[in-house]
N, C-alpha and C positions, 0 to 999 in steps of 0.2 A: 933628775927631773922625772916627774911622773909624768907621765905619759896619760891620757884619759883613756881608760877602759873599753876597749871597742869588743861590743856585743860580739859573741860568737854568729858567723853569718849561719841561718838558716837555710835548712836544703828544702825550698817551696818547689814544686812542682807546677805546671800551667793547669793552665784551668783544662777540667775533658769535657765536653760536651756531649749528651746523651745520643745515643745512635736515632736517626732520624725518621718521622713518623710513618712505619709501613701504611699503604695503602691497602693493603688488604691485613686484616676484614675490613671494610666500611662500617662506620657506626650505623647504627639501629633506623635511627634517622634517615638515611641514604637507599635502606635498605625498602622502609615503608614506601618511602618517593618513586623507587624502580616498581614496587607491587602498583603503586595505583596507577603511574605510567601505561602497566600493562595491561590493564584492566580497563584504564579510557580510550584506549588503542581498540580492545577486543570491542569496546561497548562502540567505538566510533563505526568500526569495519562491520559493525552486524548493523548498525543502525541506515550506512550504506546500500549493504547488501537488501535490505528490506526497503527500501526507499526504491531502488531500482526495481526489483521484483513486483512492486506493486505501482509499476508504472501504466502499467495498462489499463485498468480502473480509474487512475485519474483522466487517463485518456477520455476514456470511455465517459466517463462525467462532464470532460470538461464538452465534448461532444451534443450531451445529451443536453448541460444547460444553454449550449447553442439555438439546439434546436428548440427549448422552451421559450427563449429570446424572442425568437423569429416567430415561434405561434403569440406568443403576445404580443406582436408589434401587428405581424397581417391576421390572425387570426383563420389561418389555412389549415382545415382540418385533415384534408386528405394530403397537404406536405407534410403535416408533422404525423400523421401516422406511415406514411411511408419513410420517414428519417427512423422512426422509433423501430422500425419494423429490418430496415438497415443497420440500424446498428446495433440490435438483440441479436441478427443472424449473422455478423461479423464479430461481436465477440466471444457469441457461443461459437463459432469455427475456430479460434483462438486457444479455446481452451478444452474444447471437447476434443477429440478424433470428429472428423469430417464425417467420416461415413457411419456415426453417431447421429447427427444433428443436420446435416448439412441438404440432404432430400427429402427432410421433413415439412409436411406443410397440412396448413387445416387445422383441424385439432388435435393432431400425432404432433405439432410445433408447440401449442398451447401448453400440454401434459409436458413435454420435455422443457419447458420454461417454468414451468411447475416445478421442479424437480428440487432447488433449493429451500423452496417452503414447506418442504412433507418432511416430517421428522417425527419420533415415535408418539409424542404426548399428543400432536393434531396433524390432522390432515390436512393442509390449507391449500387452496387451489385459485389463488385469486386470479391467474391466467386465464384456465377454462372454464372457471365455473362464476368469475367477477369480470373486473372491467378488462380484463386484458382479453376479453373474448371479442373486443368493438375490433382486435386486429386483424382478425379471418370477417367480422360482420360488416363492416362500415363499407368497403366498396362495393357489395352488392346491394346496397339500402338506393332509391328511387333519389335521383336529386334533388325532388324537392325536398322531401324526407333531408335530406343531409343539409338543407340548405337553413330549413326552418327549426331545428333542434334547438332548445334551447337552452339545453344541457347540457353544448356542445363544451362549454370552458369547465363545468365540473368534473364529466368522465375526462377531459384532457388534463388535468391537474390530476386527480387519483391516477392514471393512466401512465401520466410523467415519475409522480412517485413511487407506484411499484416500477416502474422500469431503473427508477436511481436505486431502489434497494435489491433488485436483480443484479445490478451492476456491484451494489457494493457485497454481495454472498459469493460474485463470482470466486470458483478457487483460483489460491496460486496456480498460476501455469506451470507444467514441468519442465526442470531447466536442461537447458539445450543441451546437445551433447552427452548426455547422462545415459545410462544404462537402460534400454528398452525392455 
């Protein structure tokens, strides 16, 4: 009887499976994502830090359109010059040394509120020498005088605006704790 022919068995082997995908290095891809990561991190934290730092300024602004509020609602020349005149010498104590700024008065106050506008190309003095002079002038002017001006909303509008652009030359303050 014949028999059918059975195939020599094969010696297969199992399947081997590649050793499995290291984690490191990270593809290129992975690697770009960690860079800008770090980078919107530094840019978040500086943008932070500068927002705080120049907290005071908006202070000071949001203060100053207060009191331009209040003059255009009563038209009270002698409160909005004594607000302006409070809070020029509270934020210059702020950022100056005190015994810089601080017992200055007259026109030794004038020339040191000056001081942001003098730069080499011009000498600009709109303190002492423009309208920010009505700060040391206006309470010793006669009441009528003060009463009948009728200039009184022009000089108080320039008067308001160099005081906004004082506030915005002020410098950063030095930050606390730091080396003397």
């Amino acid at each position: 009887m014949n028999q059918p022919q059975q195939a020599p068995q094969l010696q297969l082997r199992d399947i081997h499976l590649p050793p499995p995908v290291s984690w490191w290095p990270p593809a290129p891809g992975w690697w770009i994502l960690a860079i800008l990561t770090l980078v919107l991190a530094m840019f978040i934290i500086y943008a932070i830090i500068r927002y705080r730092r120049h907290a005071y300024r908006r202070t000071g602004l949001r203060q100053l359109a207060r009191l331009e509020k209040e003059f255009n609602t009563n038209g009270d020349n002698a409160h909005l010059l004594q607000g302006l005149s409070k809070l020029l010498r509270h934020m210059a104590i702020l950022h100056y040394p005190p015994q810089q700024c601080a017992g200055l008065c007259g026109s030794e106050w004038l020339k040191f509120l000056d001081q942001p506008f003098i730069n080499r190309k011009k000498q600009s003095q709109p303190f002492s020498m423009g309208v920010g002079r009505i700060l040391i002038d206006y309470p010793y002017r006669a009441a009528q005088q003060q009463e009948q001006n009728t200039e009184d909303k022009k000089w108080a509008d320039e008067l308001i605006s160099l005081a906004r652009l004082w506030l915005k030359k002020l410098p950063v303050p030095p930050r606390e704790g730091g080396a003397k």
